[in-house]
C-alpha positions in Angstrom: 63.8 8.7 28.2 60.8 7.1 26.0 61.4 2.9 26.2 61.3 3.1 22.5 64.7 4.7 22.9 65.6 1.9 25.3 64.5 -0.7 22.7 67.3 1.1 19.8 69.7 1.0 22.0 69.0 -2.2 22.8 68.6 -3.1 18.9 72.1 -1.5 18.1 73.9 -3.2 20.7 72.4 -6.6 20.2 73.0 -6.5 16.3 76.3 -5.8 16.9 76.7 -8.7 19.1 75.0 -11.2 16.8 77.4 -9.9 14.1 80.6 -10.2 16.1 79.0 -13.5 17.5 78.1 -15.1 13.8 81.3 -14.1 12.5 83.5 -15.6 15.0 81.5 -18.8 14.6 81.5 -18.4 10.4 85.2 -17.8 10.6 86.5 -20.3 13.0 83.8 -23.3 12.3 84.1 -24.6 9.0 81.4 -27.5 7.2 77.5 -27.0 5.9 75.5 -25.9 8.6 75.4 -22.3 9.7 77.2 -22.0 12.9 77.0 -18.3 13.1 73.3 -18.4 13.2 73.2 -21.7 15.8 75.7 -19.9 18.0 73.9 -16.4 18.2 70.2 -18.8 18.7 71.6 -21.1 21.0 73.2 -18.7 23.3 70.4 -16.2 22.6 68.1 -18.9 24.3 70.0 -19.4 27.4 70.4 -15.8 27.6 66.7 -15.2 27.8 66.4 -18.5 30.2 69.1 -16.8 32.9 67.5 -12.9 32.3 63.8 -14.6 33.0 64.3 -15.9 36.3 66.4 -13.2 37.2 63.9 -10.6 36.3 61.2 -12.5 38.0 63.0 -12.3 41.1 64.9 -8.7 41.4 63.0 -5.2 40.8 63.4 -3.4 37.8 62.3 -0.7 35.3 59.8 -1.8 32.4 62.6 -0.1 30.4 65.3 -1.9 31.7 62.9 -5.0 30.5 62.5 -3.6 27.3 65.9 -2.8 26.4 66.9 -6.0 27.1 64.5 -8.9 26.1 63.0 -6.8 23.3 66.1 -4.7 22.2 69.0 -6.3 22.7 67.8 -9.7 22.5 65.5 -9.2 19.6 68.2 -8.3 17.5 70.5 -10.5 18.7 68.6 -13.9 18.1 68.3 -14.9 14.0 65.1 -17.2 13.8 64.3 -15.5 10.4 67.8 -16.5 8.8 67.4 -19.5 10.6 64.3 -20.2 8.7 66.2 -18.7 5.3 69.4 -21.1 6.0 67.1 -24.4 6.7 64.8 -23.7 4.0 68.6 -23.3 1.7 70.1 -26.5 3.4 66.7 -27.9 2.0 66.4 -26.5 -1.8 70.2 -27.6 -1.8 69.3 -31.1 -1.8 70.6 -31.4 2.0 67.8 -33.0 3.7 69.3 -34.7 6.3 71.6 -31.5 7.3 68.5 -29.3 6.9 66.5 -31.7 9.6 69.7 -31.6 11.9 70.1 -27.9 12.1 66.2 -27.9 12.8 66.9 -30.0 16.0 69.8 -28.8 17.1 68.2 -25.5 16.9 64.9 -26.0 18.4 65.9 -28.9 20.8 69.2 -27.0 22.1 67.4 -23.8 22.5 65.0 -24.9 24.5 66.9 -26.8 26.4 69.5 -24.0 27.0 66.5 -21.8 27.9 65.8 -24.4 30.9 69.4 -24.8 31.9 69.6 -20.8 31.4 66.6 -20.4 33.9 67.7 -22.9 36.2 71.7 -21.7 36.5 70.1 -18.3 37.4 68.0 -19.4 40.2 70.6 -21.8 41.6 72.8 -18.8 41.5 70.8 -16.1 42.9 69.8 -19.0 45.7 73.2 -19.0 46.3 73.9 -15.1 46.2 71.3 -14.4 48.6 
């Protein structure tokens, strides 16, 4: 199979996790800033932190990398409504949430990126 077929397979499943993701969060987590879209980011990042280290470290395809950092992921994480939603927050008058959400965003996703990454090779230190 061609890895662009990989990568929609990827695409559909990941969509479909960032919308049942961001509409648990929207539904259950009330207040200004857009918990659907931190949710889906945050845990997007340590997803991608965990899969990183894992891949560096067991063999697999370049489709099995494709479908999942570039299909599945790709369309999971929401930086471009992230940048819609801040840039709203913003034109809204809401400064000071708009600067938060930016933080919390790009502080906790990098951070869960190095706790993702680090879990994972803890964990396959200890599976080996």
């Amino acid at each position: 199979m061609p890895t662009i077929l990989y990568i929609a397979i990827g695409g559909a499943a990941g969509a479909m996790l960032r919308y049942s993701i961001s509409a648990y969060a929207y539904r259950n987590f009330h207040g200004p800033l857009p918990w659907g879209t931190l949710a889906v980011n945050l845990i997007g990042c340590f997803a991608i932190g965990v899969l990183w280290n894992v891949f560096e470290n067991l063999a697999h395809s370049p489709n099995t990398r494709a479908l999942i950092f570039i299909g599945i992921l790709g369309a999971f994480t929401t930086f471009s409504t992230f940048g819609i939603e801040s840039f709203h927050l913003f034109r809204q008058g809401e400064i000071k949430l708009g600067i938060l959400n930016i933080l919390i965003s790009n502080i906790g996703g990098i951070g869960l990126v190095a706790v993702g990454y680090f879990v994972s090779k803890y964990l396959l230190k200890v599976l080996k």
